[in-house]
C-alpha positions in Angstrom: 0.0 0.0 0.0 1.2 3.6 -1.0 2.1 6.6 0.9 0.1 9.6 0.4 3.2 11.4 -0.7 3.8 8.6 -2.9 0.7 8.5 -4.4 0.7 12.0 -5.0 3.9 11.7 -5.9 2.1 10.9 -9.3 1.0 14.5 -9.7 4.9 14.8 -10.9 4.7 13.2 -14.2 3.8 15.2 -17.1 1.0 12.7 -18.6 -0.6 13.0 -15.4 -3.3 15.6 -14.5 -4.9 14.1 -11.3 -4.8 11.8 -8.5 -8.3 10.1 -7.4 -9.2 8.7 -3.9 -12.4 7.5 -3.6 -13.9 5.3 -0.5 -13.7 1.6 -1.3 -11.9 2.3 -4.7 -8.5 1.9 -6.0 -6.2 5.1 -6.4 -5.8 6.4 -9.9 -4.2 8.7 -12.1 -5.7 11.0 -14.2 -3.8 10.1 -17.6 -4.8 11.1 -21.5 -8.4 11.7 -19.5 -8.8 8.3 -17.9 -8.4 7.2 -14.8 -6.0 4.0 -14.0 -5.2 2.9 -10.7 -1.9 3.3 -9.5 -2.1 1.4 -6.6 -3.4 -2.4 -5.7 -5.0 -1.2 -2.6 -8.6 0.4 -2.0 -8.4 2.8 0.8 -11.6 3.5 3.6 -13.0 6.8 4.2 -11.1 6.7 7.8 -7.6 6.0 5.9 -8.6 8.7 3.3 -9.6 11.5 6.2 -6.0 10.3 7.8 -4.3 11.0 4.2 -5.6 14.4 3.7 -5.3 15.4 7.0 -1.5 14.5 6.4 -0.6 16.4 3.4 -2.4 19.6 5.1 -6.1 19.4 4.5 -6.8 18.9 8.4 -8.8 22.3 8.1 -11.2 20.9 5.6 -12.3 18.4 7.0 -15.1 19.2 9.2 -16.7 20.1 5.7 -16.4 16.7 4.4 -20.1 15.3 3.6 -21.2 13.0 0.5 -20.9 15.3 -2.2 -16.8 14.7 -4.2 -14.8 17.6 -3.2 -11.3 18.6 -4.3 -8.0 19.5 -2.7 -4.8 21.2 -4.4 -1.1 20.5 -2.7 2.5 21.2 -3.4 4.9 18.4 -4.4 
């Protein structure tokens, strides 16, 4: 199972444009327009709170709710 800095890590390669985490899902990469998974692991919503609250999204999460939300970070 990946890091959240190395998963994001992703965001470094030119081809790639995103990195998804979705509850219960693989983690992909945003690549040509198409997500593909970049790791072999499907994270839970408690690892995903834990993940953004380490790369400095601690502050947004008391907004969390069902609706997809997005966060920007520095490599």
């Amino acid at each position: 199972m990946l890091t959240i800095e190395q998963l994001v890590k992703h965001l470094t390669r030119a081809e790639v444009t995103e990195v998804a985490l979705a509850t219960g899902r693989l983690p992909c990469a945003k690549i040509d327009g198409a997500y593909k998974p970049i790791d072999d692991t499907a994270r839970s919503a408690e690892a995903i709170v834990n993940m953004l609250a380490t790369i400095g999204g601690a502050r947004y999460l008391d907004d969390l709710g069902e609706k997809a939300v997005q966060w920007s970070t520095r490599i």
